[in-house]
C-alpha positions in Angstrom: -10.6 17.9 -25.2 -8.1 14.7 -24.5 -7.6 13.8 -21.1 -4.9 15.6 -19.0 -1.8 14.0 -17.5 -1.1 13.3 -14.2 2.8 13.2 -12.3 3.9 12.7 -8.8 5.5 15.6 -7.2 5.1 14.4 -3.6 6.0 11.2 -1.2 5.9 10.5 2.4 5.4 7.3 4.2 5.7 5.5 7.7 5.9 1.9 7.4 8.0 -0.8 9.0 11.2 -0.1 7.3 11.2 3.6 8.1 9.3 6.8 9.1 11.1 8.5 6.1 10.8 8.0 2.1 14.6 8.1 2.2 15.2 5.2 5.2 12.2 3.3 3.3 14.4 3.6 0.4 18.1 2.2 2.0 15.7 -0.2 3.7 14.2 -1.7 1.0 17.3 -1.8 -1.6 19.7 -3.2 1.6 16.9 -6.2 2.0 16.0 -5.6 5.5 13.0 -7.4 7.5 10.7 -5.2 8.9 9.1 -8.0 11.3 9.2 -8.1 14.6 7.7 -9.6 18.4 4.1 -7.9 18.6 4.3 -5.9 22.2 1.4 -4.2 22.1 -0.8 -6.9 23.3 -0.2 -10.4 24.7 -0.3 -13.2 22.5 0.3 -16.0 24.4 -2.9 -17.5 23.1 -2.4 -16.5 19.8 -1.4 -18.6 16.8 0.8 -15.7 15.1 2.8 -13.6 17.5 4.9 -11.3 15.3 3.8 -8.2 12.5 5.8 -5.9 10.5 6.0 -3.2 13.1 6.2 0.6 12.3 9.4 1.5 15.0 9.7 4.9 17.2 6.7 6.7 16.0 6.6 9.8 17.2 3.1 11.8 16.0 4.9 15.4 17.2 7.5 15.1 14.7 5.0 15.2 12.3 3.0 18.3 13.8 0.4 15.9 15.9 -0.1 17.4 19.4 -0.4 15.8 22.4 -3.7 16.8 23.1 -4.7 15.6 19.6 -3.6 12.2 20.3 -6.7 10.7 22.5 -9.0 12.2 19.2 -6.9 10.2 16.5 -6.4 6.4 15.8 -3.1 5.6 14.9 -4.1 4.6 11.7 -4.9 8.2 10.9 -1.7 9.1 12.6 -0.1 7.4 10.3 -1.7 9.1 7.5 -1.2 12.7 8.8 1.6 12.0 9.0 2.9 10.7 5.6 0.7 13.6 4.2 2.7 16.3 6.0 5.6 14.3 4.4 4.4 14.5 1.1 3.3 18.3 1.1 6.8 19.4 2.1 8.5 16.8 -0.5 5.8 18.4 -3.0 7.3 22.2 -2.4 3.3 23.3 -2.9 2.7 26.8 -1.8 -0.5 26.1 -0.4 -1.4 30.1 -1.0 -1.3 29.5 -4.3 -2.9 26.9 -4.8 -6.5 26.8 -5.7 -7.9 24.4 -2.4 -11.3 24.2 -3.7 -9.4 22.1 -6.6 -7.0 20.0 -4.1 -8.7 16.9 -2.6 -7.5 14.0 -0.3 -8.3 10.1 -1.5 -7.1 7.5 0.7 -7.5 3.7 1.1 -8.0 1.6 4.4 -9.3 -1.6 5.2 -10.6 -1.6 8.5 -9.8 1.9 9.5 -9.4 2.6 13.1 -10.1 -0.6 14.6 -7.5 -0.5 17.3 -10.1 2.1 19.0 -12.5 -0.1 18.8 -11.1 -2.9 20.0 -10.2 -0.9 23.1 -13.7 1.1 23.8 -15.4 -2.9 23.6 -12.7 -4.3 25.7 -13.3 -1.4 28.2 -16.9 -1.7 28.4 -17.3 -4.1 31.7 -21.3 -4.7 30.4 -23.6 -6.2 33.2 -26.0 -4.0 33.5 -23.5 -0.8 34.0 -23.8 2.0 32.2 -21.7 2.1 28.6 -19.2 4.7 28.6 -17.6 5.1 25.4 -15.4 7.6 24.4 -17.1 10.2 22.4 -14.6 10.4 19.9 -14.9 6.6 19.4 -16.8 7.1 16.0 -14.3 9.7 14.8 -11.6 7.4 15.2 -12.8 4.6 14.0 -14.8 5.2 10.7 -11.9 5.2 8.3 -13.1 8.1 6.3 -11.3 10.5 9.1 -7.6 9.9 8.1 -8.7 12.4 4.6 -10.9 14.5 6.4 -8.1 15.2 9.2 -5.8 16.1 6.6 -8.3 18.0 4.2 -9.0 20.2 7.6 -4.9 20.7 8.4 -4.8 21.9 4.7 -8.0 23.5 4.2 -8.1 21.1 0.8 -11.7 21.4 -0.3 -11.8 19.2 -3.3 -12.6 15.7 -3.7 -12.5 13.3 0.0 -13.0 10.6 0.5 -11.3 7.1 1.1 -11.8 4.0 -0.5 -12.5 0.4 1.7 -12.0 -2.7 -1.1 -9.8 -4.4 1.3 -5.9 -4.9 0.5 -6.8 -2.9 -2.9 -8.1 -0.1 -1.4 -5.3 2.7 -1.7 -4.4 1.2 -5.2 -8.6 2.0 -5.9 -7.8 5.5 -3.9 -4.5 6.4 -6.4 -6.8 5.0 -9.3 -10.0 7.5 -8.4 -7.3 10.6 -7.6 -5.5 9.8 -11.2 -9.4 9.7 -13.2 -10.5 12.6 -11.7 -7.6 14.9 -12.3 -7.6 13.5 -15.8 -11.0 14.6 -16.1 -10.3 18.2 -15.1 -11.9 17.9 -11.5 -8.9 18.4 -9.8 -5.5 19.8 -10.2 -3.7 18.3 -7.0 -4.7 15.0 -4.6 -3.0 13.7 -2.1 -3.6 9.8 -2.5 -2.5 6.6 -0.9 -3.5 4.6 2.2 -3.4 4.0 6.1 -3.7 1.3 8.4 -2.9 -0.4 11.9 -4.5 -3.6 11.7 -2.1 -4.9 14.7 -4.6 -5.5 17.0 -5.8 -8.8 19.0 -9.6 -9.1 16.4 -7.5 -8.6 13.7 -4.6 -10.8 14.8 -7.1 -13.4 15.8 -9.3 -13.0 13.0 -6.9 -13.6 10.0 -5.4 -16.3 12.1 -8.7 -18.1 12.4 -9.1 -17.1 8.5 -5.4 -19.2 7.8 -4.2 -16.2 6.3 -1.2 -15.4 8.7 1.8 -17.1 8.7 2.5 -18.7 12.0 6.6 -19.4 12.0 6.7 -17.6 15.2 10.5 -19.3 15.3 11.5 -18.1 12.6 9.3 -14.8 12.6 12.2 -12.0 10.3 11.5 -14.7 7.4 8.5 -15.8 7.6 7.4 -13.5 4.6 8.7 -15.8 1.9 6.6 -14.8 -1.4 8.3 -17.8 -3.9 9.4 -20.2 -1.6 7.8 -23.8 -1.0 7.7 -23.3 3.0 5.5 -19.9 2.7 2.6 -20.7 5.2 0.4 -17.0 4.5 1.4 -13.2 5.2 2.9 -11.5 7.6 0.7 -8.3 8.5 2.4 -4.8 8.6 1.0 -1.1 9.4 1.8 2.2 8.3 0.8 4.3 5.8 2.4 6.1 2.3 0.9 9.5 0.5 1.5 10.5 -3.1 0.9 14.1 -4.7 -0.9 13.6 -8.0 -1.1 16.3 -10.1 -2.1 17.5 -12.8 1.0 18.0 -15.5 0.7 21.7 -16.5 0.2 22.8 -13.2 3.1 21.0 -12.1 5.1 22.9 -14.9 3.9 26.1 -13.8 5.2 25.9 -10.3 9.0 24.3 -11.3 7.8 21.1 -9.5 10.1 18.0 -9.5 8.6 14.9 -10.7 9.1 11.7 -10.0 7.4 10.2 -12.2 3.9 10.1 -14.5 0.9 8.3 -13.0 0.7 6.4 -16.9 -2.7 4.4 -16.0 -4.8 2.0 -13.8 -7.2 -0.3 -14.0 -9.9 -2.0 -11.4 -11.9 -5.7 -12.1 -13.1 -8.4 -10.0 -12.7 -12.0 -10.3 -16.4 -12.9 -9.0 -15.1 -16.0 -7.7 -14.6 -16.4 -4.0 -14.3 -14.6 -0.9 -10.9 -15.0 -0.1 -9.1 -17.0 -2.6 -7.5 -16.0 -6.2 -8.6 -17.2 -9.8 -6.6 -21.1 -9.6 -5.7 -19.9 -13.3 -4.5 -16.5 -12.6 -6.8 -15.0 -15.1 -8.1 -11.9 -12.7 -4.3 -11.0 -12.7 -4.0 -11.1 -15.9 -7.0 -8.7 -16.6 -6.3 -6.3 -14.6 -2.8 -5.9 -15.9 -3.8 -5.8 -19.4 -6.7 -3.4 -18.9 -4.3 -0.8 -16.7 -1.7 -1.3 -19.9 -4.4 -0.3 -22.4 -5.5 3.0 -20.2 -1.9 3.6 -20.1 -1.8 3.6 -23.9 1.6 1.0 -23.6 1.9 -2.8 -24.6 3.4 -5.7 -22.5 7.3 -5.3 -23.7 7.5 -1.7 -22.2 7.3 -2.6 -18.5 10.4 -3.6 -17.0 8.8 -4.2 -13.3 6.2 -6.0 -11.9 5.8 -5.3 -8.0 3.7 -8.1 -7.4 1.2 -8.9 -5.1 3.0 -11.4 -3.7 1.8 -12.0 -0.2 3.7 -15.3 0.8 0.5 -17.5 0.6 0.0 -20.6 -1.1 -2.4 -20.4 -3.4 -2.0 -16.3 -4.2 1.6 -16.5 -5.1 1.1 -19.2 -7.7 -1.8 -18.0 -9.3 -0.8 -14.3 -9.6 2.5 -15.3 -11.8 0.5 -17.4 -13.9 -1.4 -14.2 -14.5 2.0 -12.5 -15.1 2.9 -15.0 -17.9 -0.3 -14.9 -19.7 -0.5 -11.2 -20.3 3.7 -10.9 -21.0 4.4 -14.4 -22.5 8.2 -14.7 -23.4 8.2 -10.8 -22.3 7.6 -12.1 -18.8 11.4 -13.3 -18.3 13.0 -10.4 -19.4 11.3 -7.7 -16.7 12.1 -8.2 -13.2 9.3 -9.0 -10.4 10.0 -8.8 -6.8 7.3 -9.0 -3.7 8.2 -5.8 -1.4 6.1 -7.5 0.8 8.7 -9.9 2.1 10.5 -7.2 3.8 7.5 -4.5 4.7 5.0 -7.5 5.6 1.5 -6.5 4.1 -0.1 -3.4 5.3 -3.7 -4.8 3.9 -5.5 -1.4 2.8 -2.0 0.6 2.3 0.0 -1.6 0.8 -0.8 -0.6 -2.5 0.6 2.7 -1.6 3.5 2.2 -0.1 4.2 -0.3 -3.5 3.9 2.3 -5.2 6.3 4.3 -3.5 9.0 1.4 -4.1 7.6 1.6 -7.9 8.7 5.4 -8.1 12.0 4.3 -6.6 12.9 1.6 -8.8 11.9 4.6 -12.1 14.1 7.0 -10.0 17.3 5.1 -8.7 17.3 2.1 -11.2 17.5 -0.4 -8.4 14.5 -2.9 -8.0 13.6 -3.7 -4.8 14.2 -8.3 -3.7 12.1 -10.5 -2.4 14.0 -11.6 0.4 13.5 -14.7 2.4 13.4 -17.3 -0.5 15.3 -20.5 0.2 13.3 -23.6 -1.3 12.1 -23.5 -4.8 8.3 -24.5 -5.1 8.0 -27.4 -8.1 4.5 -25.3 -9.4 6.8 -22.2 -9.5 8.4 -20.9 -12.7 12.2 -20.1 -11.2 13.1 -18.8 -14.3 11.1 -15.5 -14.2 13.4 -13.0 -12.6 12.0 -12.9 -9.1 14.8 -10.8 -7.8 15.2 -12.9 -5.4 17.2 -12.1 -1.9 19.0 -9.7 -3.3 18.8 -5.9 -5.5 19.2 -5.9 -9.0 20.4 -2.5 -10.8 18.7 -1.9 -13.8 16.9 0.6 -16.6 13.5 0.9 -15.1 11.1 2.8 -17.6 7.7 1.4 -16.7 6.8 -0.2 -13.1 3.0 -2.2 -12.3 2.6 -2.4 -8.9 -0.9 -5.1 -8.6 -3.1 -5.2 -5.9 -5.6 -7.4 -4.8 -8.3 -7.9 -1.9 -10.4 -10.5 -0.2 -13.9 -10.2 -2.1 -11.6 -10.9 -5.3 -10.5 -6.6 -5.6 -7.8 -6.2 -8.5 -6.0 -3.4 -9.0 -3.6 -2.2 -10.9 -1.5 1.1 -11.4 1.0 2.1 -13.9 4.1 4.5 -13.7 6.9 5.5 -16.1 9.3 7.7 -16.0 9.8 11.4 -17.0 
């Protein structure tokens, strides 16, 4: 028995260009920075003072309650949130659905470290007696943002999340596609959470290098492409995808967006924070997720790329590109999403994907915004889509992702 296909039937996302799939959508195609003054925390000492900022979250629009609220990081907010999206986008009839068969698989990279930033910061020490919050653990381990929505649901199925840092939904999406393939499953909701916006995580990726610190120029300083780019610019949020499985899609008259075509996972087993030089961990990753995907090099139309606006990553990930697409590589577009929705570490894989499915659906890829100067060890004549939208025939989208601990992801859709 051959393996069974796998479609997307569902979306839903918060993120810092909207708390909708359809103001993400105008967002994205109109070019619009999502980065803004962090206020959540001072930052005076800080090197970076700006993120890309998820704006008027409200958890009750999303059937959080109040009371709920002191049990629940916002990172699993976030994630409740974009599931209860995704379900109603999905039109499942949860009666008839077999829930022992529908699972939740989500990525996130540090889970709910806001509340623990707080309880620590709290606890005066000295001698006194600790008083943590008893839900502290619960919020925290990053496990909770499936198991909160497997319990609103009553999904009994496969749950779990996935922690490979900024790969980790992209791992998540790849674990929910293999499984329903394999007849485990016949619905997952997959994708990732996070709200990494918080002082340690700040600080930490600041004493790292990572972050970009043009606090003067803060709505451009995600610049994937261009000579000035001094690292990332972190986001939050979170993006949910229905996988599943093709015949039971059919069965119920579901609309799909598109088919979940392949994926692939590899390491580079290099270093603990920076890239391949050559480009060549890219590079495998794409061509294994094109081989499970059945498809060769001159079918994909668009690359979203990692792209993260850092030296070294930018550089080596489209020398990957042009080794696995040769002259192929400058007739398909590739733009960095991440310019406008900053990089949401553990989600942004998912929320890629999301712009992926859009660019299969509406024909319109996504820019990199942002790019002024041209770098001398970039090739400018790869279609970067740069600062603006480009309207065309979009078959086959990659979205890569890749984490520190050298995590390379990579997942496949095509249209239907």
């Amino acid at each position: 028995m051959g393996l069974k296909r796998v479609v997307v039937t569902g979306l839903g996302t918060i993120n810092p260009l909207g708390n909708s799939v359809e103001e993400f959508f105008s967002n994205l195609d109109s070019g619009v920075s999502g980065a803004e003054l962090i206020t959540t925390f001072d930052t005076t000492l800080f090197k970076t003072k700006f993120a890309c900022t998820v704006k008027n979250f409200d958890p009750s629009e999303h059937g959080i309650e109040r009371k709920e609220l002191r049990r629940i990081d916002r990172f699993a907010q976030f994630a409740m949130a974009a599931a209860a999206q995704a379900v109603v986008d999905s039109g499942l009839d949860l009666k008839q659905v077999n829930l022992d068969r529908a699972g939740v698989i989500l990525g996130s990279g540090i889970g709910g470290i806001g509340s623990l930033t707080d309880e620590i910061m709290g606890y005066s020490g000295g001698g006194c007696i600790p008083r943590f919050s008893p839900f502290l653990i619960t919020k925290m381990i990053s496990d909770m943002a499936p198991g909160l929505i497997s319990i609103r649901y009553g999904f009994a199925g496969p749950n779990y999340t996935t922690t490979s840092a900024c790969a980790s939904s992209s791992h998540a999406m790849g674990d929910a596609l293999n499984l329903i393939r394999l007849g485990k499953a016949d619905v997952i909701l997959t994708g990732g959470a996070e709200a990494p916006i918080s002082e340690p995580s700040i600080g930490g990726f600041d004493s790292s290098k990572a972050l970009s610190t043009n606090n003067d120029n803060y709505k451009t300083a995600s610049r994937p492409f261009d000579a000035t780019r001094d690292g990332f610019v972190m986001g939050e949020g979170a993006a949910v995808l229905v996988f599943e499985e093709l015949e039971h899609a059919l069965r119920r008259g579901a609309r799909i967006y598109a088919e979940v075509a392949g994926a692939a996972m590899s390491a580079d087993a290099y270093h603990i924070t920076a890239p391949l030089p050559d480009g060549s961990g890219a590079a495998k990753v794409m061509k294994l997720a094109l081989d499970d995907a059945g498809l060769s090099p001159e079918e994909v139309d668009y690359i979203n790329v990692h792209g993260t606006s850092t030296p070294l990553g930018d550089v080596a990930e489209l020398k990957g590109v042009k080794s696995v697409f040769g002259a192929h590589a400058y007739k398909l577009n590739i733009s960095s999403t991440k310019s406008m929705h900053g990089h949401l570490l553990g989600a942004a894989g998912a929320v890629e994907a999301i712009a992926c499915i859009h660019a299969v659906n509406s024909s319109t890829v996504p820019p990199t915004i942002n790019f002024c100067h041209e770098d001398p060890d970039i090739d400018y004549n790869l279609n970067l889509t740069l600062n603006k939208a480009q309207h065309r025939e979009v078959r086959v989208a990659l979205n890569n992702t890749f984490g520190f601990g050298g995590h390379n992801s990579c997942v496949v859709f095509r249209s239907f």
